[in-house]
NULOBA-700777 format. One record per residue: residue in one letter; x, z, y of N, C-alpha, C, O in turn. Coordinates in steps of 0.05 Angstrom, whole numbers, padded with zeros to 5 digits, always signed. Atoms other than C-alpha are relative to their C-alpha. Example, Ala and Ser with C-alpha at 12.3 -4.5 7.8 and 13.67 -1.06 7.14 Angstrom:
BEGIN
A+00018+00000-00024+00246+00156-00090+00018+00000+00024+00039+00013+00024S-00016-00001-00024+00273+00143-00021-00015+00014+00022-00005+00018+00044
***
This chain:
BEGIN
X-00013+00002+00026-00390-00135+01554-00006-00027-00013+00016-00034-00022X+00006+00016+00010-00422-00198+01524-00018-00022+00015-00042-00019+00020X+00008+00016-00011-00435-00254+01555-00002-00038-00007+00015-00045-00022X+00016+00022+00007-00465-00329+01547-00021-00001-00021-00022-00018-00038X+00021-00006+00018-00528-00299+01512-00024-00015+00006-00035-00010+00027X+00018+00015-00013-00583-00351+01510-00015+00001-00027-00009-00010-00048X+00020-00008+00029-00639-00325+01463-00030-00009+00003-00046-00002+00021X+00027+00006+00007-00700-00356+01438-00013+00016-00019-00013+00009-00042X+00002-00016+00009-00729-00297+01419-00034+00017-00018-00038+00036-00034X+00028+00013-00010-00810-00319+01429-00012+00044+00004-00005+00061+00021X+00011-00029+00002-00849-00244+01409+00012+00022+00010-00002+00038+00021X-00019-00012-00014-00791-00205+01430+00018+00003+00022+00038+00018+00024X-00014+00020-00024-00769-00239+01491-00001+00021+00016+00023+00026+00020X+00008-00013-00013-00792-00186+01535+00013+00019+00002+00026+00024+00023X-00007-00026+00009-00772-00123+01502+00040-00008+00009+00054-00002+00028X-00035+00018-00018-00693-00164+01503+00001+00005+00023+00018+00021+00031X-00016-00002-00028-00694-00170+01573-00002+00015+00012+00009+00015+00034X+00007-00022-00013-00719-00109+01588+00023+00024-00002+00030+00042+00013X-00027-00021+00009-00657-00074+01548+00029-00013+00009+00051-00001+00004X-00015+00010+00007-00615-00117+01562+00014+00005+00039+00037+00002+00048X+00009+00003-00019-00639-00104+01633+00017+00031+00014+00027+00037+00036X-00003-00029+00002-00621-00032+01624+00026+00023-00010+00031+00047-00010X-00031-00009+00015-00546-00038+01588-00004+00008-00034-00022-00003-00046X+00003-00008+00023-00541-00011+01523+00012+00035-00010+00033+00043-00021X-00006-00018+00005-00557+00064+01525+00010+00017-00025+00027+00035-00027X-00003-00020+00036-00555+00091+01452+00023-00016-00007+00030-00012-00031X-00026+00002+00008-00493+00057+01447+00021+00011+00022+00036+00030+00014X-00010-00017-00013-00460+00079+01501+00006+00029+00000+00026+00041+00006X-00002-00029-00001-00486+00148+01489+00011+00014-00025+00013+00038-00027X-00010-00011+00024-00458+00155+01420+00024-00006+00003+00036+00012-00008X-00029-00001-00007-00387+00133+01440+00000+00030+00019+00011+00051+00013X-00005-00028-00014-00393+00187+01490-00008+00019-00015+00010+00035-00018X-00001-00025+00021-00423+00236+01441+00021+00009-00010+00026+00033-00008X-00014+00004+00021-00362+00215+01391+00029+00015+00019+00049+00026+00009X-00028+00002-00019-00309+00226+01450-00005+00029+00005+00015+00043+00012X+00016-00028-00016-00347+00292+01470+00020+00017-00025+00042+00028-00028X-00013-00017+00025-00339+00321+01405+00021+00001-00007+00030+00023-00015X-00024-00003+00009-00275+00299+01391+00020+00017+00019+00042+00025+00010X-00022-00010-00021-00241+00330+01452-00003+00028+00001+00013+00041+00016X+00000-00034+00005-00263+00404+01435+00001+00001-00031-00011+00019-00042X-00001-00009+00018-00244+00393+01368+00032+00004-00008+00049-00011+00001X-00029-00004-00004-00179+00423+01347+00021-00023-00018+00041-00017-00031X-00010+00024+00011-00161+00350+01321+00015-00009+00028+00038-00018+00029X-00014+00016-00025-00148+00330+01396+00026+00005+00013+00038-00011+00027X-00033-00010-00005-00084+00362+01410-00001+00014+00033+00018+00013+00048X+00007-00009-00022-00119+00397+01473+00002+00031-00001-00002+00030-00026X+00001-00020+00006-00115+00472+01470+00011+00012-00026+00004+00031-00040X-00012-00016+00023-00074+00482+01422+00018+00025-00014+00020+00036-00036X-00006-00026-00002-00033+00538+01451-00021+00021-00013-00016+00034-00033X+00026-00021+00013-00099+00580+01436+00002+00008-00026-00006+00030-00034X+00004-00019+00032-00087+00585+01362+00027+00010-00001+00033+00016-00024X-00029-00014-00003-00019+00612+01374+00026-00008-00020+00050-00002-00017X-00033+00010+00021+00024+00575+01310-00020-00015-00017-00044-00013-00022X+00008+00028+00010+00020+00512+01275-00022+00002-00030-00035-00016-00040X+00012-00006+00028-00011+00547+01208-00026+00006+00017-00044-00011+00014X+00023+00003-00009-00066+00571+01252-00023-00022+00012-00048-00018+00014X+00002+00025-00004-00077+00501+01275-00013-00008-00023-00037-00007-00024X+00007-00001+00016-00078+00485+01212-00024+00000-00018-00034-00018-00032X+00015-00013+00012-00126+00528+01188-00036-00003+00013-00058-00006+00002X+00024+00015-00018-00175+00511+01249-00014-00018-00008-00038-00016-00016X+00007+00021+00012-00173+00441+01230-00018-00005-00025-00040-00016-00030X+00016-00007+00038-00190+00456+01157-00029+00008+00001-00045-00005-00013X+00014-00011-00004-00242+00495+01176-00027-00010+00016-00051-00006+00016X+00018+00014-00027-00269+00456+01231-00020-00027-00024-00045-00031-00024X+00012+00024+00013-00275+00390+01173-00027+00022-00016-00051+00019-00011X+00014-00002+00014-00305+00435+01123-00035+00015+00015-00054+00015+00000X+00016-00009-00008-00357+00465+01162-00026-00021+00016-00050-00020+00021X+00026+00030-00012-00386+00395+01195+00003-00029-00013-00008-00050-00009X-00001+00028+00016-00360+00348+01146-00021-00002-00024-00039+00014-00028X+00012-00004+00031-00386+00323+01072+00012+00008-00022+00026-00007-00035X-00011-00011+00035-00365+00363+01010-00017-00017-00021-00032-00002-00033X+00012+00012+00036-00395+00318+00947-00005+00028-00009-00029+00035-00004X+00010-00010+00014-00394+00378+00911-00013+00020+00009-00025+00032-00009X+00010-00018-00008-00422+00428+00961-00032-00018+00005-00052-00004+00004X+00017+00013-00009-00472+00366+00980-00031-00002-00022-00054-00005-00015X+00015-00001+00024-00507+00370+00907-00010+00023-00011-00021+00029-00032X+00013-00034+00000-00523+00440+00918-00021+00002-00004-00033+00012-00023X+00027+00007-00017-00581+00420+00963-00006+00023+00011-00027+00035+00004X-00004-00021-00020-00566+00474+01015-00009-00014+00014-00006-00038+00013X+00003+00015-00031-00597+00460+01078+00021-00005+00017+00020-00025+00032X-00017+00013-00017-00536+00459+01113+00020-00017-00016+00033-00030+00000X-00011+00026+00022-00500+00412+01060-00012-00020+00003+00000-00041-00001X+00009+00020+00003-00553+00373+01068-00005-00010+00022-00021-00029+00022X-00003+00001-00027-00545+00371+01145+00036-00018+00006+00042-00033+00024X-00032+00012-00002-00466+00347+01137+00000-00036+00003+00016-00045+00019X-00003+00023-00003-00477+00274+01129-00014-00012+00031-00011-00035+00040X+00007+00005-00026-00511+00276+01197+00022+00013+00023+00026+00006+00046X-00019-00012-00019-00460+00317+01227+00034-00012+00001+00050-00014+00019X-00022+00011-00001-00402+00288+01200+00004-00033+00012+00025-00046+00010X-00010+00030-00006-00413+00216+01232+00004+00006+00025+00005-00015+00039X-00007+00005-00024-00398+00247+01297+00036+00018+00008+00049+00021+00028X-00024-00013+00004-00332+00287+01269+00019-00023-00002+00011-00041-00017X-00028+00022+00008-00257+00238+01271+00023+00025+00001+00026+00040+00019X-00027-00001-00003-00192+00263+01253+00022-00005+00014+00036+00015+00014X-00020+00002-00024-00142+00240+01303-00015-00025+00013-00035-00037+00006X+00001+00015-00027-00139+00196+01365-00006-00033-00017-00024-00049-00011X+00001+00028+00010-00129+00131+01319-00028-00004-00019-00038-00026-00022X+00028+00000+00016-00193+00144+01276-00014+00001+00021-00017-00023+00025X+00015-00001-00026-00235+00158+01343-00007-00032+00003-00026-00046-00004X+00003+00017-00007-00211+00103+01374-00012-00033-00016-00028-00050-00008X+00002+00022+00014-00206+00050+01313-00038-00003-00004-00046-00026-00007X+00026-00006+00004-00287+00069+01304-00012-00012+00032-00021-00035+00037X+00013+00008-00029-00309+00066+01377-00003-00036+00007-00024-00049+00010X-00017+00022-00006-00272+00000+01391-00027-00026-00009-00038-00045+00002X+00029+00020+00018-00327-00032+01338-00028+00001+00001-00045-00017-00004X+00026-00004-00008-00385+00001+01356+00001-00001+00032-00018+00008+00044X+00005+00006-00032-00371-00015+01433-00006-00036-00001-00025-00049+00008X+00002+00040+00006-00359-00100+01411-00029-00008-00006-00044-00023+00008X+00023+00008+00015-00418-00100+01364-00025+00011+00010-00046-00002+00010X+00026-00021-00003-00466-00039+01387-00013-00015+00004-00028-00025-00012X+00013+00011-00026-00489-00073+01449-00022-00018-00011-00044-00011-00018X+00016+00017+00012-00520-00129+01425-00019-00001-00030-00035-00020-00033X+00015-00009+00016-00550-00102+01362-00025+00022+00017-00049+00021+00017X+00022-00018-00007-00585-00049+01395-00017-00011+00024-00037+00000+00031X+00026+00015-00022-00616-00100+01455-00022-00017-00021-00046-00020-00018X+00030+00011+00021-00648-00138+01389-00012+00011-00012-00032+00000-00020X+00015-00007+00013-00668-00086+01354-00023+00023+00021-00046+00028+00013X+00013-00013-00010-00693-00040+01413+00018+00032+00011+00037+00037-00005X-00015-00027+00008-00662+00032+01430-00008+00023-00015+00009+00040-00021X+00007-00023+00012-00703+00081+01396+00003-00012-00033+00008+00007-00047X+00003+00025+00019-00705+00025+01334+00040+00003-00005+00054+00007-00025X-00039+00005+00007-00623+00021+01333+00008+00030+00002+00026+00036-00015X-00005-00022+00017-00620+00098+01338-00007+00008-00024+00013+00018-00035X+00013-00005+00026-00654+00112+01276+00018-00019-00023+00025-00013-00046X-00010+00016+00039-00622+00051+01230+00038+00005+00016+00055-00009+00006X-00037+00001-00004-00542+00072+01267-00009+00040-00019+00010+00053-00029X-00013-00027+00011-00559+00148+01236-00016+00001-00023-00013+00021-00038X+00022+00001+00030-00610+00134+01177+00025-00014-00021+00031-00008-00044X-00015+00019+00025-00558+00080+01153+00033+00013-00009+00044+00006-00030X-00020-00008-00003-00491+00124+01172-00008+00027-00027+00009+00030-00044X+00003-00020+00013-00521+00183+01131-00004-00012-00023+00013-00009-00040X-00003+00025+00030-00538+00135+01074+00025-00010-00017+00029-00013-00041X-00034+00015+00012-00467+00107+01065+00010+00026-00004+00018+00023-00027X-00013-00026+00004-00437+00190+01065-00010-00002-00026+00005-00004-00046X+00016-00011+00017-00492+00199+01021+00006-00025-00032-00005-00022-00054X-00001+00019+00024-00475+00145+00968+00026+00006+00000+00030+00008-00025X-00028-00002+00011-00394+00157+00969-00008+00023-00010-00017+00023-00033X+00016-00034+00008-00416+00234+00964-00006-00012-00043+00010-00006-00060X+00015+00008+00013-00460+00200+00903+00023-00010-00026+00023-00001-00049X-00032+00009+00017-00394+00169+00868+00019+00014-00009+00029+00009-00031X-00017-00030-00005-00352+00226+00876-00018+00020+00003-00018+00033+00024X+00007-00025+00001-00395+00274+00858+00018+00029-00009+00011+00053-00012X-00022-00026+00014-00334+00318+00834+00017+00013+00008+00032+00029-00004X-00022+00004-00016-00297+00313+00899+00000+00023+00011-00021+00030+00020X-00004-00023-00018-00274+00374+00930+00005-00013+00041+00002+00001+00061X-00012+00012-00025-00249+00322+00994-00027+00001+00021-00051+00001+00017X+00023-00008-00012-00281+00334+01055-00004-00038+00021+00017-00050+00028X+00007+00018-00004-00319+00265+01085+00004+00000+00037+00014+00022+00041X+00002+00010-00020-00319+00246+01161+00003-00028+00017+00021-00045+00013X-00007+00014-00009-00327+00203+01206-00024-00029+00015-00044-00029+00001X+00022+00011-00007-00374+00148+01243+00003-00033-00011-00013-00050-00002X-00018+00012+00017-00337+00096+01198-00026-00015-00016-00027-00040-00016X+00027+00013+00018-00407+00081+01152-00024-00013+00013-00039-00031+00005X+00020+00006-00020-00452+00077+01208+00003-00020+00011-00016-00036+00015X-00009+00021-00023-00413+00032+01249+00002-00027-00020-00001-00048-00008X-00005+00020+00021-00400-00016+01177-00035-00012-00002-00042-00035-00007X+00025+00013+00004-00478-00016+01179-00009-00025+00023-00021-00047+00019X+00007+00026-00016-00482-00048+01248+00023-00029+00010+00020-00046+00027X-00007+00027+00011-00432-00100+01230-00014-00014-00020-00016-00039-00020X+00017+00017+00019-00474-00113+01172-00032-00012+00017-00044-00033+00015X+00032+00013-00016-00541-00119+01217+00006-00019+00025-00013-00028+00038X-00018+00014-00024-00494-00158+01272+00003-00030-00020-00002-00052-00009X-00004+00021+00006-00479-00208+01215-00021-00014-00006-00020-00039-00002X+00026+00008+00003-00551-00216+01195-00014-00016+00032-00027-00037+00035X+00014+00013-00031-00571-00226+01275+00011-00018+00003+00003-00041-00001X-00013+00030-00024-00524-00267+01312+00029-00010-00024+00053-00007-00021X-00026+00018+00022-00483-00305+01245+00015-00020+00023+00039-00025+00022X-00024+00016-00021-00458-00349+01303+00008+00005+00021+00017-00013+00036X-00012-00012-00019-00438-00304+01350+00039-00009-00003+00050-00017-00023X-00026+00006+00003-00361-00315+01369+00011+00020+00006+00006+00033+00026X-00006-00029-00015-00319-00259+01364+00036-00008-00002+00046-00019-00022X-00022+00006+00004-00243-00262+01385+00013+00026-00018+00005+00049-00012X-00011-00019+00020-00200-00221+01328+00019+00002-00003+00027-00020+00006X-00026-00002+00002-00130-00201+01312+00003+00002-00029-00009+00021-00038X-00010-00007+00025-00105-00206+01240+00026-00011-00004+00038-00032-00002X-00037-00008+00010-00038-00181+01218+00016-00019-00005+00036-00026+00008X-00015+00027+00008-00022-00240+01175+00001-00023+00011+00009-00042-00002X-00002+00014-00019-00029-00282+01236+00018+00004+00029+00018-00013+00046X-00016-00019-00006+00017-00240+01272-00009+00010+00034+00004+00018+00054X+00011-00027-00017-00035-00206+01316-00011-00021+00020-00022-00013+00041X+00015+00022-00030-00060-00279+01362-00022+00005-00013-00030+00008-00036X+00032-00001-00017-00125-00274+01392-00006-00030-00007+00007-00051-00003X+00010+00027+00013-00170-00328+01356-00029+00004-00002-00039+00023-00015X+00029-00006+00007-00242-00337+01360-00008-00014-00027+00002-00033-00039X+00017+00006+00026-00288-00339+01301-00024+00006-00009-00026+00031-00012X+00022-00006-00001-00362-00344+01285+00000+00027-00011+00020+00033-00024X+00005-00028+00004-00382-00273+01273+00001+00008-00033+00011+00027-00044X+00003-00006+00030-00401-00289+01196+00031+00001-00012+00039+00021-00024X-00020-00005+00001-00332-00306+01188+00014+00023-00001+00014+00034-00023X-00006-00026-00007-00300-00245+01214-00007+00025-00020+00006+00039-00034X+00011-00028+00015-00345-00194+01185-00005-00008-00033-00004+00011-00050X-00006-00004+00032-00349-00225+01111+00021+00004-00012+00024+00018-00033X-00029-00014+00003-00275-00224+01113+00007+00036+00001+00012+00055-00014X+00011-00037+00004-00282-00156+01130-00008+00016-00018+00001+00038-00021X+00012-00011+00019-00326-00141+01076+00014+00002-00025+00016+00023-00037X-00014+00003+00018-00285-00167+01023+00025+00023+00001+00030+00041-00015X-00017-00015+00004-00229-00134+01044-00001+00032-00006+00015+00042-00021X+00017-00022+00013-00272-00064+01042-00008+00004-00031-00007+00025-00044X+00015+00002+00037-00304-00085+00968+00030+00007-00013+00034+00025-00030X-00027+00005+00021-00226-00102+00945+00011+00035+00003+00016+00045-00019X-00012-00016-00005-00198-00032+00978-00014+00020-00017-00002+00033-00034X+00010-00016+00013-00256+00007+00954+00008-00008-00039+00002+00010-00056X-00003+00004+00033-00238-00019+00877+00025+00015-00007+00027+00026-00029X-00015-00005+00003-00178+00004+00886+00014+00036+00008+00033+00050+00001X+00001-00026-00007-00186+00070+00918-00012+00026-00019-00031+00025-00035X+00016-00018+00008-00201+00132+00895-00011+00032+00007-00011+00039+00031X+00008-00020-00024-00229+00202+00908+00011+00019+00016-00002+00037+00027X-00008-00013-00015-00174+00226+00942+00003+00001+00025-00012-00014+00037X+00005+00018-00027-00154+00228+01016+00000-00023+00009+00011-00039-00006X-00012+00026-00013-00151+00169+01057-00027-00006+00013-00044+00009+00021X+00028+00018-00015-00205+00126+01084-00024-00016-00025-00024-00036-00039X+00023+00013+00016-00272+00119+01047-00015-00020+00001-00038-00022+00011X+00010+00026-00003-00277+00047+01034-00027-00003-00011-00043-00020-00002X+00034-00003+00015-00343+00059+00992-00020+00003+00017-00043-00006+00013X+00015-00008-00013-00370+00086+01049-00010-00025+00019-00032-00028+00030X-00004+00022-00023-00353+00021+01092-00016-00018-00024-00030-00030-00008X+00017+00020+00006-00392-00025+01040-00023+00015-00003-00033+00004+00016X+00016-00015+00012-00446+00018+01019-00005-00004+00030-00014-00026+00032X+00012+00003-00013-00461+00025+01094-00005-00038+00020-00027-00047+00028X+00003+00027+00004-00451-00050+01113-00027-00017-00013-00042-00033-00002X+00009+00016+00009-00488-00070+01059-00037+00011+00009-00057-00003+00013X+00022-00012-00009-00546-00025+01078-00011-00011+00036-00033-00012+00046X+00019+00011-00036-00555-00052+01158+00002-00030-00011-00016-00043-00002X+00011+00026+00004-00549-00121+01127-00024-00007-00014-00037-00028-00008X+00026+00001+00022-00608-00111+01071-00020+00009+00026-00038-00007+00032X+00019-00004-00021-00643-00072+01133-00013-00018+00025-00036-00017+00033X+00007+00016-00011-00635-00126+01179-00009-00024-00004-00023-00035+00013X+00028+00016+00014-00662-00179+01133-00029+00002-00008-00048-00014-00007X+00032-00015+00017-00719-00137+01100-00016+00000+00035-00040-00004+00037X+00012-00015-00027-00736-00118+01179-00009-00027+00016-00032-00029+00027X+00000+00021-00023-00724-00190+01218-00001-00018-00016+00014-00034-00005X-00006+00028+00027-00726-00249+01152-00029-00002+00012-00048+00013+00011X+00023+00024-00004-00774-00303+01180-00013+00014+00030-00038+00013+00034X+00010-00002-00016-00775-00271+01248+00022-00026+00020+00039-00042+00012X-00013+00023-00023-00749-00316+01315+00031+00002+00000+00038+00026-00001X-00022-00004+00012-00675-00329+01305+00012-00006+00029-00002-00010+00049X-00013+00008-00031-00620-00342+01363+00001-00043+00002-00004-00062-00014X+00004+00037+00001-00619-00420+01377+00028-00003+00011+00041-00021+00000X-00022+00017-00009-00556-00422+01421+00024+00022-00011+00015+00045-00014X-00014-00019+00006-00493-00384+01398+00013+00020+00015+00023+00010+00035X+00005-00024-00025-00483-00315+01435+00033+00008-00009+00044+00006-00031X-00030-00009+00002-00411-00291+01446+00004+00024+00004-00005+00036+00023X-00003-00025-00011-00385-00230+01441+00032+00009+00001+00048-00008-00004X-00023+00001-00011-00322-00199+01460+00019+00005-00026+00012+00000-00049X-00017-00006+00016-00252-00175+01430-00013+00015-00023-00037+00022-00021X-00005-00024+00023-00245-00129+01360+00011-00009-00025+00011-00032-00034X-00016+00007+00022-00207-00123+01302-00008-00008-00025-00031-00016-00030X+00009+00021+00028-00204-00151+01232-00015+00031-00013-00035+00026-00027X+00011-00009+00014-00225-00084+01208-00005+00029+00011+00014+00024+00027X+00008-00014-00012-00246-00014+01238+00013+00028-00007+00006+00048+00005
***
């Protein structure tokens, strides 16, 4: 996946090549988690004879979000299993294009976040920081009956700890108003653009359906504060590390 990585890394040098040595399990294994789940959920369009008519479908669906997603207002209960939803819902998506648009970003970026931070170290800040970002839209919309999903906050965090690591990573990108050419661009680039466009959407959004842009800065901004507070004034990259395709936004 990423290649021309030439890291001066001094204290950490080891641990790197040892993961690096090894692929990048805990990212790998959470795309496959995400894919797992999604394909026995009655979002996938797999078994759908089984509920016998489209209202029962329906009703599945419904049933399926509210039972592993985030309710805001069920979340302020402080039920144990309410308070289990923001962990459960970062591995719940809605259709094939939410799945995929999610994966796509945490397959580009994972990899190389989780060889610098470690794998047991990058599980903990991909579901500490994913449950964090639920947990702060949740926090905004406390009034919301809408049900939350999705791996959408998590994955905004390790763009944010991706921009903190490798700011000169090159990543090639597609945006719209360019009419979709493949263009590389240092990483900070990319992903502050990104950000902005999240901050602007979230201003403009509100607590109904759609896509919880609150959730996409709120977790962002959380793996970037984490990956400063965690790595500020440790060994930095010296040569610029490249990483592959992904889009302007997730």
């Amino acid at each position: 996946m990423i290649d021309g990585r030439q890291f001066d890394w001094r204290a950490t040098a080891g641990k790197v090549r040892d993961s690096a040595a090894g692929g990048a399990p805990v990212t790998y294994g959470l795309i496959a988690l995400c894919c797992a789940v999604f394909l026995i959920s009655p979002f996938s369009g797999f078994g759908g004879a089984a509920y016998g008519s489209q209202d029962a479908l329906l009703a599945a669906q419904a049933g399926y979000f509210e039972r592993w997603g985030v309710i805001p207002t069920e979340l302020w209960e402080g039920s144990a299993r309410a308070l289990l939803t923001p962990f459960t819902a970062l591995f719940v998506h809605g259709s094939w294009l939410h799945l995929l648009g999610n994966l796509l970003f945490l397959y580009v970026f994972g990899a190389m976040a989780e060889e610098r931070m470690g794998r047991v170290q990058f599980a903990l800040f991909y579901i500490g920081c994913g449950y964090l970002a639920l947990v702060c839209y949740a926090a905004v919309h406390a009034d919301s009956g809408q049900t939350l999903v999705g791996a959408s906050g998590a994955i905004s965090a390790v763009l944010g700890g991706f921009l903190y690591l490798f700011p000169k990573a090159r990543v090639t990108s597609l945006f719209p108003f360019l009419f979709f050419l493949p263009l590389r661009f240092p990483a900070w680039i990319v992903l502050v653009f990104w950000f902005g466009l999240q901050w602007a959407a979230a201003q403009a959004a509100d607590a109904g359906p759609g896509v919880a842009y609150l959730a996409h800065v709120a977790g962002f901004a959380a793996g970037f504060l984490y990956a400063w507070g965690r790595y500020r004034g440790g060994a930095k990259v010296k040569v610029p590390a490249t990483a592959t395709e992904g889009d302007s936004q997730p």
